[in-house]
C-alpha positions in Angstrom: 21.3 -22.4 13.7 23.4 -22.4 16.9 20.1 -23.0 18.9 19.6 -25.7 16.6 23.4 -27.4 16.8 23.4 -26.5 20.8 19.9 -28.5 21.6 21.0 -31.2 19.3 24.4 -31.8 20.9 22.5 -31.4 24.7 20.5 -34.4 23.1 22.9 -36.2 21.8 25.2 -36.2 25.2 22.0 -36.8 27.6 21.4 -39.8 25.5 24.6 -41.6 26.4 24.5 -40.4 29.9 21.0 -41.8 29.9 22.3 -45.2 28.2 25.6 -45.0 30.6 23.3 -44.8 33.9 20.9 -47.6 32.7 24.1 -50.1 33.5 25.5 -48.4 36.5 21.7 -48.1 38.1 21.3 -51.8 37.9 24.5 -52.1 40.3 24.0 -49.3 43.0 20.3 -47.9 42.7 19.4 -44.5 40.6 20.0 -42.7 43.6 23.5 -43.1 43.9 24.0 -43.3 40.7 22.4 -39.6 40.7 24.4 -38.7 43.6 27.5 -39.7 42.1 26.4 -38.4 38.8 26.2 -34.7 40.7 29.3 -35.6 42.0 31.2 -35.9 38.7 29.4 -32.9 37.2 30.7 -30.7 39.8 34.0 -31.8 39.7 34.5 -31.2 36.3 32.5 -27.9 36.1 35.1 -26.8 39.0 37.9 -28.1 36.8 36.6 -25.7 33.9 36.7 -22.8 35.8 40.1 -23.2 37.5 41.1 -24.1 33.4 39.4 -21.2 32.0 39.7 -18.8 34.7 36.4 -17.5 33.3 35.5 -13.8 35.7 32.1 -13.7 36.9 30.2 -10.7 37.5 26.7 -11.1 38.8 24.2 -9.0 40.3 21.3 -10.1 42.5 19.1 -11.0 39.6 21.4 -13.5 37.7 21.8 -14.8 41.4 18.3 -15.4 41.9 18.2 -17.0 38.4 20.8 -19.1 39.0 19.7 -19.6 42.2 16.2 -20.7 40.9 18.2 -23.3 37.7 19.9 -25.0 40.8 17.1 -25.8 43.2 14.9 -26.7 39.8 17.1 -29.5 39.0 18.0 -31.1 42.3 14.3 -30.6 43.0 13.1 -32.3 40.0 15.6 -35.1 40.3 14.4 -36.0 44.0 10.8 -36.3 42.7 11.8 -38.3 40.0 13.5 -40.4 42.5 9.9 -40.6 43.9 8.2 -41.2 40.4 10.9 -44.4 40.1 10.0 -45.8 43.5 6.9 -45.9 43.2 6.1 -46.6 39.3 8.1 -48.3 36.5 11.1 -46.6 34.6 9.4 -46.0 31.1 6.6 -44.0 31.9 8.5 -41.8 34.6 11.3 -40.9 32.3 9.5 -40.5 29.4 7.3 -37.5 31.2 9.7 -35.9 32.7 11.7 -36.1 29.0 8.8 -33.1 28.3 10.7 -30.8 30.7 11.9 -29.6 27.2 8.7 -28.2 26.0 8.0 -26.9 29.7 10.8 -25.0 29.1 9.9 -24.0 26.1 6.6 -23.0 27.3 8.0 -20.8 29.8 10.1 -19.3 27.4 7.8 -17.9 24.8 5.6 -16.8 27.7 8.2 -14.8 29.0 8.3 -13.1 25.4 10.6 -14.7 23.1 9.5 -14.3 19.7 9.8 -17.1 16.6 9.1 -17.1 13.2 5.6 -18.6 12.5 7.1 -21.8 10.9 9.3 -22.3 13.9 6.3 -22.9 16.0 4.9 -25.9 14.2 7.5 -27.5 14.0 8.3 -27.5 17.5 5.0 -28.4 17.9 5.5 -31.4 15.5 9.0 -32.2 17.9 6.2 -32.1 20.9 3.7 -34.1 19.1 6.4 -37.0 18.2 7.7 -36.7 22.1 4.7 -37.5 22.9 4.1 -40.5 20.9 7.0 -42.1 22.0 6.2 -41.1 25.9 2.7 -43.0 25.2 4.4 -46.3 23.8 7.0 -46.0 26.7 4.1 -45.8 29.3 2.2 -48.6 27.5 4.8 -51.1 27.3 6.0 -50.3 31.1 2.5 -50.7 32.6 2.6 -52.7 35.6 -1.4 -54.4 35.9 -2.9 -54.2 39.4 -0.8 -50.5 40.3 -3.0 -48.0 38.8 -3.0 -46.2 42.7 1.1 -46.3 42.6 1.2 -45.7 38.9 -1.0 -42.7 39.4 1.3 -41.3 42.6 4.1 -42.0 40.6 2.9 -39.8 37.2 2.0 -37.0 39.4 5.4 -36.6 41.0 6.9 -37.0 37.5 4.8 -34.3 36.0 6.1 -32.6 38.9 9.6 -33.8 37.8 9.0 -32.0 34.7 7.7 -29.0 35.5 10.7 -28.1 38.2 13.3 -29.2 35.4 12.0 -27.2 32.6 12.2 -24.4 34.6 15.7 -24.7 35.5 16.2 -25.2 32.3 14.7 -22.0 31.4 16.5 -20.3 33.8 19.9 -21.9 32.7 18.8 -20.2 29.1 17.9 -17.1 30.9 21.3 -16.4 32.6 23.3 -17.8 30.0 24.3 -14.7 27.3 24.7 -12.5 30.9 27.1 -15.5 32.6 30.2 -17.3 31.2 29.3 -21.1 31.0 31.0 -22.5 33.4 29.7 -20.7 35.7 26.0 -21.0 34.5 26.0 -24.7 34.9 27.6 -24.7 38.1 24.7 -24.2 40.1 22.4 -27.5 39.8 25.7 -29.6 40.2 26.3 -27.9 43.6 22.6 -28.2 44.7 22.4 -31.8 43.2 25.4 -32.5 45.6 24.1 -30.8 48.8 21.1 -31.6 48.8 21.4 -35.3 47.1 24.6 -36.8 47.7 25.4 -35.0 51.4 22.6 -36.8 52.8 22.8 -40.4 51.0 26.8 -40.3 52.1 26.4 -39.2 55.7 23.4 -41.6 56.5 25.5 -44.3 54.5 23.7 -45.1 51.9 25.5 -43.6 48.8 27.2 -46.8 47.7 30.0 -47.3 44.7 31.3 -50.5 43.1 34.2 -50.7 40.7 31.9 -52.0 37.9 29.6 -49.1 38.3 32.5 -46.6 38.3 33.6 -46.0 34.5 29.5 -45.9 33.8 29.3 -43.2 36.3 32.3 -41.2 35.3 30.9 -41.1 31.7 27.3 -40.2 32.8 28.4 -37.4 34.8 30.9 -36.4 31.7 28.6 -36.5 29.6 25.5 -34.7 31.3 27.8 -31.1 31.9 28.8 -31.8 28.2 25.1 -31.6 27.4 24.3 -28.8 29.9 27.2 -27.1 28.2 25.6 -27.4 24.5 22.1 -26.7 25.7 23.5 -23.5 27.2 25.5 -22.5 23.9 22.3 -23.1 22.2 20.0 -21.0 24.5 22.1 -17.8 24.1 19.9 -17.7 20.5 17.0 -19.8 21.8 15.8 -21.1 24.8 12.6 -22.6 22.9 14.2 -24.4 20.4 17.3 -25.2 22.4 14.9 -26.6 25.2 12.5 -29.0 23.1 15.6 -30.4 20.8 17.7 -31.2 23.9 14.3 -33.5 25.3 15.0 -35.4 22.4 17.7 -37.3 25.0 14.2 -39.8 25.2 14.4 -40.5 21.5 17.7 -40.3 20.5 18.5 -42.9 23.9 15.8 -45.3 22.1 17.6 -45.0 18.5 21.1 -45.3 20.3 20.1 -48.8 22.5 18.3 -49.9 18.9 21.3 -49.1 17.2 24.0 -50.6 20.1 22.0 -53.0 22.1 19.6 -54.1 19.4 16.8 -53.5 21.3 13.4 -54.0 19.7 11.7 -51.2 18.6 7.6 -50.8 18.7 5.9 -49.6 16.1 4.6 -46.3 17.8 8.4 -45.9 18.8 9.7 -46.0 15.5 6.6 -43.9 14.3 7.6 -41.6 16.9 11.2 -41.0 15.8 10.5 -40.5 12.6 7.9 -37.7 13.2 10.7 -35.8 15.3 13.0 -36.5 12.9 10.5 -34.7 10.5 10.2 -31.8 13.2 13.4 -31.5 13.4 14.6 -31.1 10.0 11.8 -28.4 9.4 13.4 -26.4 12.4 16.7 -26.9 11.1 15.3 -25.3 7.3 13.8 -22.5 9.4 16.8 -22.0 11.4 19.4 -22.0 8.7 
């Protein structure tokens, strides 16, 4: 159940950092936004561990691991960068949102073993993922860019393979590192290799409207790295497909707060990973 609770609560807290960004990308562009975003995380993960004082220990295998989570996600954010250039929003995010189930993937072929029940209903998660990636990528469609478009969905399956596995590798260190350290390493690769060069060609730019959108977005997103990594200590398969619900639980939170419109594969969507997810949860208890 704490795989369950951890991949729920990474969902929960990607989703507003997801809703939070949407405002502050309008002001500055999604790559400052990311930049600052990275910027925030580490700050506050480096806050943790002076607070904590949490020892760490590590050999050169939980190096490489966390060495391997790091590049992953700065990686994976710099082609999505590429994906959003190039394509429209919808369909970018919603691929890369299957970083999850990449994850996942990698996990059980590395040898984790679930009960038979636990498998179809992750599959049934997937499955509604999908759904709602499909109506994302329908309603986003941009006539007359099928060459861009199609640049654009390779780099963001490209996106989502390089996330999921840092995200597997996050779940793979994290029962042999404390947690603040195990986050630590995407924020300071994310800031190197993202934010160094946007700030010292000048082009990392801030406003004061964008700055209490930032500040929760980057809150929020070690809060979720935080939970996901709680939840992976049991699970990185069912931690990593319920926190790629950030997708659908970001569509049911701007329905709910913004009253946007739902379509009818969304909402057909949502309720089949709702279905998923209550089956895991019965599985898990």
């Amino acid at each position: 159940m704490v795989a369950v609770v951890g991949g729920l609560g990474a969902a929960v807290f990607w989703a507003i950092s997801n809703l939070s960004s949407a405002r502050s990308t309008r002001m500055i562009g999604a790559a400052s936004v990311l930049s600052w975003v990275m910027v925030v995380g580490l700050a506050l993960n480096i806050g943790a561990i002076a607070v904590t004082r949490a020892p760490i220990d590590v050999d050169a295998h939980s190096l490489m691991w966390m060495a391997m989570a790091g590049f992953g996600n700065a990686l994976g954010l710099l082609l999505l960068l590429g994906a959003l250039s190039l394509g429209k929003v919808g369909p970018a995010t919603s691929i890369t949102s299957t970083e999850g189930a990449v994850a996942a993937t990698f996990s059980v072929l590395a040898g984790e073993q679930l009960p038979a029940l636990a498998y179809v209903a992750l599959l049934v998660i997937v499955v509604g993922v999908l759904i709602l990636t499909a109506s994302a990528s329908a309603s986003a469609s941009v006539p007359g860019h099928v060459g861009r478009g199609g640049r654009a969905a390779g780099l963001a399956v490209g996106a989502a393979l390089l996330s999921g596995l840092s995200i597997f590798a996050t779940g793979h260190i994290s029962g042999d590192v404390p947690l603040v350290w195990v986050v630590l390493p995407p924020r300071i690769v994310g800031v190197v290799v993202l934010a160094l060069p946007l700030a010292l060609t000048g082009r990392l730019r801030l406003t004061l409207g964008a700055t209490p959108f930032i500040a929760l977005t980057g809150a929020a997103e070690i809060a979720g790295w935080l939970s996901y990594t709680l939840g992976a200590r049991e699970s990185i398969a069912i931690a990593a497909v319920l926190a790629s619900l950030f997708a659908a639980t970001a569509t049911l939170g701007a329905f709910l707060l913004f009253g946007e419109r739902l379509a009818r594969r969304q909402a057909i969507g949502i309720a089949v990973v709702a279905a998923g997810v209550a089956a895991l949860a019965a599985v898990s208890a």
